[in-house]
N, C-alpha and C positions, 0 to 999 in steps of 0.2 A: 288821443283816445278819450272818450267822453265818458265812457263807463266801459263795467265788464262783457257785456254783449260786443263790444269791438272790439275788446281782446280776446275773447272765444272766436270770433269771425278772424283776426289776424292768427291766431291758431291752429285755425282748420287748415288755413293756404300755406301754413309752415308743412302740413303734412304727418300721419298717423307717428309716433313717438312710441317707445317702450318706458314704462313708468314702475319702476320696480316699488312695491310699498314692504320696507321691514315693519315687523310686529304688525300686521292688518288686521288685527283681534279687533276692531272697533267699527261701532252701529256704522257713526259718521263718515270714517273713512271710508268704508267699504259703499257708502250711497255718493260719496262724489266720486270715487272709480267707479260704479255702473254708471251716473251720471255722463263722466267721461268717454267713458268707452262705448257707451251708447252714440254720443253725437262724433265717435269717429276720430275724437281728437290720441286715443293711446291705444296702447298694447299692455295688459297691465300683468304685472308679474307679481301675487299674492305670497310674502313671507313669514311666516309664523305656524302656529298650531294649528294643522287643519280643522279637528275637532273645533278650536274655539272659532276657528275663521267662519265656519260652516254655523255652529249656532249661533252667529254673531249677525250670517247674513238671515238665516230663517227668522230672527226676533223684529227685524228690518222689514222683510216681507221684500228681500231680493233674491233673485234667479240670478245665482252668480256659475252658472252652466259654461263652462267652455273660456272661462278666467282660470289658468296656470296658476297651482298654488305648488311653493315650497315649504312641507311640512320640514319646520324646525323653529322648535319652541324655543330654545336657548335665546336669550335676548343679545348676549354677544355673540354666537354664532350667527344669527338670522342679520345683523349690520354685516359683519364681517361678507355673508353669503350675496347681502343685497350692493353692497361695495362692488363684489367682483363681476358681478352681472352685470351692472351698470358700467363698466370698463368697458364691457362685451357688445355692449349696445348704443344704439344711436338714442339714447334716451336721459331719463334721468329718475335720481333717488328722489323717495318720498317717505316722510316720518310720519310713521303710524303710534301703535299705543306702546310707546315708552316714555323714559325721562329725556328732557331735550339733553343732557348731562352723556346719558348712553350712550345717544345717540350720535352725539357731536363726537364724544373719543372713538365713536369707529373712522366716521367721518375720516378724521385728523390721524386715524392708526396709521405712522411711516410705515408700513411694510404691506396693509390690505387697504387702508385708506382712501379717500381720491385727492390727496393732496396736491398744489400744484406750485408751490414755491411762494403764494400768495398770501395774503391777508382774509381771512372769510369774514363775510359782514353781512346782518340779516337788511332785506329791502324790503318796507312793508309797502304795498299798495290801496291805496283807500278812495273808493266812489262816496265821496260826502254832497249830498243832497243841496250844499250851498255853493258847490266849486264848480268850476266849469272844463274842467276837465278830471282824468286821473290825475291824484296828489301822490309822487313816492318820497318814500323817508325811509332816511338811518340815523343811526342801528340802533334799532331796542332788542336788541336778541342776543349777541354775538362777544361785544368788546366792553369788559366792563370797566376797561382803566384804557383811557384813547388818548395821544399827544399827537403834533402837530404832524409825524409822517404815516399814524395810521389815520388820523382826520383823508391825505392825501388817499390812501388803499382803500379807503371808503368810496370819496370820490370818484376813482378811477372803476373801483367796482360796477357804481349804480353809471357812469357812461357807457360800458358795455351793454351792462343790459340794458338800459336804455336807447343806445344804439343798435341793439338786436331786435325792440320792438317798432323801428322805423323814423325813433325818433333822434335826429342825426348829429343837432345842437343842444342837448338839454339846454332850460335854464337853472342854474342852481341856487340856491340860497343858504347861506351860513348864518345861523339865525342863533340867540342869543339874548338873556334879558336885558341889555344894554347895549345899543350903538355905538358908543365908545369905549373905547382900550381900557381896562380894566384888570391888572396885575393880579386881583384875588378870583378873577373869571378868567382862563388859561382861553376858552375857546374865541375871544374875543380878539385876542393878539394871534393866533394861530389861525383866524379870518383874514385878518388885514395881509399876513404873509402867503397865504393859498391865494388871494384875490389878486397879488404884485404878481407870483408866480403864473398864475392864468394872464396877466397880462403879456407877461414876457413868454409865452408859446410852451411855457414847464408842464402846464396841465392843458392837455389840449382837448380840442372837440368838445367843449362846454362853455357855456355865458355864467358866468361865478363871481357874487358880490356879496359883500356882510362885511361885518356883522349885522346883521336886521334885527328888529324887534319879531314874532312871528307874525303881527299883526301886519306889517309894512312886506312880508313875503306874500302873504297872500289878498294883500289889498290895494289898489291905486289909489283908495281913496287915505288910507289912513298913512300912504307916501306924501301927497299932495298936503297932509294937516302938518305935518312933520316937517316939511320941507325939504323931502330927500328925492334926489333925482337919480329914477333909479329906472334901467332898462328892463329888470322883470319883475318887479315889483307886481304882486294882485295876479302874475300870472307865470309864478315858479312852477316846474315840472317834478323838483326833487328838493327837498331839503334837507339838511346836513342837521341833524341835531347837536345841543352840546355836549350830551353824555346819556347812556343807555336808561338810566332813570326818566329821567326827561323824555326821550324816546318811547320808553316802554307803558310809561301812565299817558299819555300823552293818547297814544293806539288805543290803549284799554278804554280811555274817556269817549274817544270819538266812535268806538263799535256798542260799546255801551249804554253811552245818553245822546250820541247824536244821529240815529239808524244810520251808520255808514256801514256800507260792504267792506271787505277786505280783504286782501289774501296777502303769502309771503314767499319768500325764495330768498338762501345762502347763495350768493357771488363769491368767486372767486377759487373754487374748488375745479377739477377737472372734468368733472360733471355739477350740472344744475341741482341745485339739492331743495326739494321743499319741504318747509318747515312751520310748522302750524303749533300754533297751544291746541292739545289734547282738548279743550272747553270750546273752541270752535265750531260751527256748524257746516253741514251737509253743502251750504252754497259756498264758503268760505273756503272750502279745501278744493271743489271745485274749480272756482275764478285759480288758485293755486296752481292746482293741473294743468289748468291751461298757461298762465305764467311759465310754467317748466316745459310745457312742449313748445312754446313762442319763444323762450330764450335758448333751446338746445339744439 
């Protein structure tokens, strides 16, 4: 996929989705659900304060006529409410105006939750104006202390989804400010052992190599200056960051100073969960929505 216009088009042909949104109190969210639900792609199920929902879309200047709202203000009831809907439905959750913090412990609640035995890992997706196709990465969102077999649950994450949107080999990259082994950089030795593991059939359905510079994941050319011979090198599909800092300034620099699009979605849950910073815009939570009815 070249950008988000092909992941809206591989959306549409997955077929209409129910998209449940807890706390929808917000300008933004509520303009990339009519967005959405205009081109067909959800069914959207509106949870929070009707009063705020309703002034929220008049400020907007949407007709949100005949969009299902669940009046309930409570911010743990309305996760707790949008959890159990989303069991009910061939769809998936969507975070509206709370803390990703609330948000996440409903998520994760053992007894209303959508837990699934798993590891949950955010996957951001980014159209950068210099790359030649979609770029996904993890986790800036999710894991703030990662060793070598949540490194693995990540991995295993982003090929699923990855594999739901058609694409059936990732290439991945483990990437790293050092190429070589490095005792005081953990993710460097925990590349070299994921990359023997992918050899030997442990991690399957993926092309997986690192440690890289990130420069050498997303360049042929600055493989070729290096001297590394590398099968995906300049044309990775996902990369592995080394830990959510890095991840997460990482996203913010390239939405920030380099006009890239973006959107995101937590793997690993029982349902698709998408997850947005609150400071996101109106096309952001969009290419999202679609993300979540393409992976559900």
């Amino acid at each position: 996929m070249k950008n988000f216009k092909e992941l809206i088009e591989i959306a549409k042909r997955k077929g209409k989705k129910e998209c449940v949104v807890v706390k929808a109190e917000d300008e933004t969210v509520l303009e990339g659900v009519k967005m959405a639900y205009e081109l067909g792609l959800i069914t959207p199920l509106l949870i929070g304060s009707k009063n705020a929902i309703t002034e929220c879309s008049k400020k907007a200047g949407l007709d949100i006529t005949g969009i299902a709202v669940n009046d309930l203000a409570d911010e743990k009831e309305a996760v707790k409410a949008g959890a159990a809907a989303v069991k009910q439905k061939n769809g998936f959750l969507m975070k509206g105006m709370l803390s990703t913090s609330a948000f996440l412990k409903g998520v994760l609640d053992k007894e209303h939750g959508l837990r699934a035995g798993k590891i949950l890992s955010h996957i951001a997706v980014f159209e950068i104006p210099s790359y030649h196709k979609l770029l996904f990465m993890s986790d800036g969102g999710m894991n703030p202390k990662i060793d070598l077999n949540i490194r693995i649950d990540i991995i295993n994450n982003a090929v699923f989804v990855l594999k739901a949107l058609g694409i059936t080999r990732p290439k991945i990259a483990l990437v790293a400010a050092s190429e070589t082994v490095n005792p005081d950089m953990p993710e460097t030795g925990d590349a070299v052992t994921i990359v023997e593991m992918s050899k030997k059939g442990e991690i399957a359905d993926a092309v997986i190599e690192g440690p890289f510079g990130f420069d050498v994941a997303v360049s042929k050319e600055a493989a070729r200056h290096k001297k590394m011979k590398s099968e995906i090198a300049g044309d990775a599909d996902f990369i592995l960051m080394p830990n959510i800092s890095a991840a997460n300034i990482w996203a913010k620099g390239l939405m920030y100073f380099a006009k890239t699009k973006g959107a995101g979605i937590v793997a690993g849950a029982a349902k698709p969960v998408v997850m947005l910073s609150r400071a996101d815009d109106a096309e952001a939570k969009l290419n999202s929505i679609a993300l979540g009815v393409a992976v559900s």
